[in-house]
N, C-alpha and C positions, 0 to 999 in steps of 0.2 A: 682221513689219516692214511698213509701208506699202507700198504702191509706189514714191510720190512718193518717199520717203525713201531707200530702193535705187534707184531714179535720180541721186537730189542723191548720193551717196554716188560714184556711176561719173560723176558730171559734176564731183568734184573732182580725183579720179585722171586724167581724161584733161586738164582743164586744169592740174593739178599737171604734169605733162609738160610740156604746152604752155609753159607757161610756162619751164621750164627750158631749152628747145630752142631759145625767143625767144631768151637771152641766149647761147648755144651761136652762135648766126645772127648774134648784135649786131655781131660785129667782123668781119665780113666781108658784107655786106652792108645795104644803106639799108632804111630803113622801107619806102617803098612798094614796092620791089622783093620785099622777102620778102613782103608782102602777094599780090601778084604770081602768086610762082612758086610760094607755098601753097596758090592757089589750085585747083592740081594735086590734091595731096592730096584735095582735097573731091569731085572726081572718081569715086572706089569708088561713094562715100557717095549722091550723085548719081541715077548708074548705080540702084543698088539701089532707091533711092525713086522711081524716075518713073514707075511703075504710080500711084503716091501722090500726083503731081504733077496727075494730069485735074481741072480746072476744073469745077466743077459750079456751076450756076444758083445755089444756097442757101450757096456753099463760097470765091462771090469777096469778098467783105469778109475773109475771114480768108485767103487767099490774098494779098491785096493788103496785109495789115498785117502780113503776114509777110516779104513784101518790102521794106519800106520797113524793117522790123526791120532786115533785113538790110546794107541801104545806110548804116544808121545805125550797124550794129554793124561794117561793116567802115570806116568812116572814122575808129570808134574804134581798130581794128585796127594802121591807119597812124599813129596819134599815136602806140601803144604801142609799133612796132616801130622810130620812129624814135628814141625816147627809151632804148631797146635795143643801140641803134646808139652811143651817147653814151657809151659805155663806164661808164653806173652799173651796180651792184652787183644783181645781180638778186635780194637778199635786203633789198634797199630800196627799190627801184621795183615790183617785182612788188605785195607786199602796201600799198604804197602804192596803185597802181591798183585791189588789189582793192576799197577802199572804196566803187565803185560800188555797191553794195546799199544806200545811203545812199537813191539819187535814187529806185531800184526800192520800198522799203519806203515812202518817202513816197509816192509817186505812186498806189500800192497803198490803202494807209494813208486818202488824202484823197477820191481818185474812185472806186476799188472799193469804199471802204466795205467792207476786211477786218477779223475780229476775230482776235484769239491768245488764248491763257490767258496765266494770269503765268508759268507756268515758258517757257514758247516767248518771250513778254516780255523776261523773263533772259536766256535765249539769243542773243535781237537785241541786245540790250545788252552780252555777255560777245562776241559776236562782231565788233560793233565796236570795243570795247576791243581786242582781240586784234590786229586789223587795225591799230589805232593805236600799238602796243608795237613790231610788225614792223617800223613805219619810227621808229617813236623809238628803236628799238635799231640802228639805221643807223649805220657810224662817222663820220661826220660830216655836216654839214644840208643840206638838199637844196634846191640853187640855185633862186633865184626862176623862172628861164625854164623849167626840170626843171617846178620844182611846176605854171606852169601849164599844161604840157602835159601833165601827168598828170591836172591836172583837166578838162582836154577831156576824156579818156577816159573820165576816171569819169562824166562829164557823158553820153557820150555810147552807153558800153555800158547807164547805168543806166539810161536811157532806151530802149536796144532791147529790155533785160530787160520793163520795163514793156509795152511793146508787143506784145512775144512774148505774156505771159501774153494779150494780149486776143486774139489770131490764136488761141488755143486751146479760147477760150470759141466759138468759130465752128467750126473744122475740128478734125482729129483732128494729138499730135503729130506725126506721121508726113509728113503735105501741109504740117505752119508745117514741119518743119526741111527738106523738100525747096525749097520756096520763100525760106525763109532763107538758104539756102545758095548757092540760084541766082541771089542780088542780087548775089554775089562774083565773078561770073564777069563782067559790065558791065564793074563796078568794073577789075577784073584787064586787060579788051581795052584802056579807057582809057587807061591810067596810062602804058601804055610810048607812047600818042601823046601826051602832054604832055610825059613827061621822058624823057633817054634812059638806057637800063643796061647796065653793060656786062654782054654774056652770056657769054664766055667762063668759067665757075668753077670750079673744079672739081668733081668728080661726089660728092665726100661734101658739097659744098655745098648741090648740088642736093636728094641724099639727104636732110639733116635738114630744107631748105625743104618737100617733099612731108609727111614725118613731123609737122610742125608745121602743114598745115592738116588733117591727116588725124587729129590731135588736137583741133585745132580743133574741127573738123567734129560728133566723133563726141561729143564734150563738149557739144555744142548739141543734139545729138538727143537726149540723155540730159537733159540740161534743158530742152526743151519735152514729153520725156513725162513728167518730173515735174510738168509745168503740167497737162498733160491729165490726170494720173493724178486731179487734184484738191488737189495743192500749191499752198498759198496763194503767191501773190507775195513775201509779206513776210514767210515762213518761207524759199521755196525760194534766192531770189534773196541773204539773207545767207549762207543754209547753203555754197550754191556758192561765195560770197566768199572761204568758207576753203580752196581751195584752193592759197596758199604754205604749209599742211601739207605737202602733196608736192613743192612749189618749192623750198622752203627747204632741206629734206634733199637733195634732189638738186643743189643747186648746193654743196654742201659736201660731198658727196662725188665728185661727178663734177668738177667746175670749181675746186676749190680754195678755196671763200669760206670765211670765218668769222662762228660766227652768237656775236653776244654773249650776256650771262646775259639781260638782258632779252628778248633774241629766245626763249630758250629758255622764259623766261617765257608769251611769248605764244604759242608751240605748246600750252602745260599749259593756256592760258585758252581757248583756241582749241578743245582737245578736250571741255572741260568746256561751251561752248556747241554744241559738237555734239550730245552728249548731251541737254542741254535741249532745242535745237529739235527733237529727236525726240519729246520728251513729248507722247503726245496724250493729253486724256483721253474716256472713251467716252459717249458721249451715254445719259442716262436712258432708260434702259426702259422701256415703259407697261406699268403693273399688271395681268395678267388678272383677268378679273372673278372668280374662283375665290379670290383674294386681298382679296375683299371685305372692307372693316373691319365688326366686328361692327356697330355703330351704325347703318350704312346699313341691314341687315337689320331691325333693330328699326321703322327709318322704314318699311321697305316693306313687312312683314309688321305690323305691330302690336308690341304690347307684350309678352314671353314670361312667361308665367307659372312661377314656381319652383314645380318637380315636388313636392313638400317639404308646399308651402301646398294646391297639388290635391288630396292627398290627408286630409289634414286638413278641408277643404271636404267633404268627403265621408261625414266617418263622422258617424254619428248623434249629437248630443246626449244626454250621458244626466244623469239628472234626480238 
């Protein structure tokens, strides 16, 4: 199995959570606020990486795009979590947001100048289908102001995706996710000076706010060392899209929802472009020269003579 690929694989399971935890958070808490106190959570993660954080001479362009990743991925954070808060169905706004892989495979697609095969091709293809089944199996349509604050998000995670991949072509993933991670922490001192919140919560509130950056977090470092492993953008960034695979079931078993036949439809589509985006195929071999086609021999030794005719050449004429 890839690297890359066992990365995208633990960066759907931990945002498969994440996501589940958001809408767990939705009814007791505002967007920027769980943005906030998630912050927490990304804490451990932090800690661990700041050996990985030192600044090197050759290491600030990708240190610095990995920050701005981050500033852009947590504003997208707050559009998600206030839309969270709205009391929809987390088994129609989740996989609606996740269409972010949208902006990430174009942007990839146009200025990275990536290529796929066709079956990986299929994959982007069956993967966005899938993502598009999740919210058209929604029970009912989702409000104009819903949708376009869902397309910040997608606008603006798909956009830190992009980013991210380029912090990787410079540093290792280890310094993008410690720097991506510490753009959240700004973000986080800011927010309680512009708006206020009340702190009083209770302590399983707090509990699931930490669980939910600490998914976060760990879901991000799992997908920039899919980018460092050599994950293309526009493989890794729809693969991770499909995590309402582990949204979807956990809000129906934990929270009570109901997923229709269509939803269920799009988990079967969904697994089947998982499958694809894993196809690789393996790059041509060069020939050892031991493998030589006969012909070439004939070019560089001369012409062979049939042992058959030599000998015949040979015997006397008789009279």
């Amino acid at each position: 199995m890839p690297k890359w690929l066992l990365y995208s694989i633990l960066t759907v399971l931990f945002w498969g959570a994440w996501g589940a935890v958001s809408r767990v958070l939705g009814d007791s808490l505002p967007g920027a606020q769980s943005q906030v106190i998630s912050t927490l959570g990304l804490l451990p993660i932090l800690i661990i990486l700041t050996s990985a954080g030192h600044v090197t001479a050759g290491s600030v362009r990708g240190c610095a795009l990995a920050f701005v990743a981050g500033l852009v991925g947590g504003l997208g954070n707050i559009a998600f979590y206030h839309l969270m808060s709205l009391g929809e169905k987390a088994v129609a706004i989740v996989p609606l947001t996740a269409l972010y892989p949208l902006v990430t495979v174009a942007l990839a697609l146009v200025l990275l100048k990536e290529r796929i095969n066709r079956v990986q091709s299929a994959g982007v293809v069956l993967a966005l289908l899938a993502m598009y089944l999740f919210n058209a199996g929604s029970s009912g349509p989702v409000k104009a102001g819903v949708f376009l604050q869902a397309l910040l998000s997608i606008a603006l995670w798909g956009m830190a995706g992009f980013i991210q991949k380029l912090s990787t072509s410079h540093v290792s993933g280890e310094v993008s996710a410690f720097w991506f991670l510490l753009a959240m922490v700004p973000v986080a001192v800011i927010l309680p000076l512009v708006q206020r919140f009340a702190w009083r919560l209770p302590v399983v509130t707090w509990g699931w706010a930490i669980v939910l950056g600490l998914c976060f977090g760990l879901g991000n470092l799992t997908l920039l060392a899919a980018f460092a492993s050599g994950g293309k953008a526009s493989l890794v960034a729809p693969f991770c899209g499909l995590y309402p695979l582990v949204t979807v079931p956990l809000a129906v078993l934990f929270l009570g929802e109901r997923v229709t036949l269509r939803e269920w439809t799009a988990l079967a589509v969904a697994m089947a472009a998982v499958a694809a985006l894993a196809f690789e195929t393996q790059p041509a071999r060069p020939k050892s020269p031991s493998a030589e086609p006969e012909g070439a021999a004939l070019n560089r030794d001369g012409p062979r003579q049939n042992p058959g005719n030599a000998v015949s050449q040979q015997r006397p004429k008789s009279d």
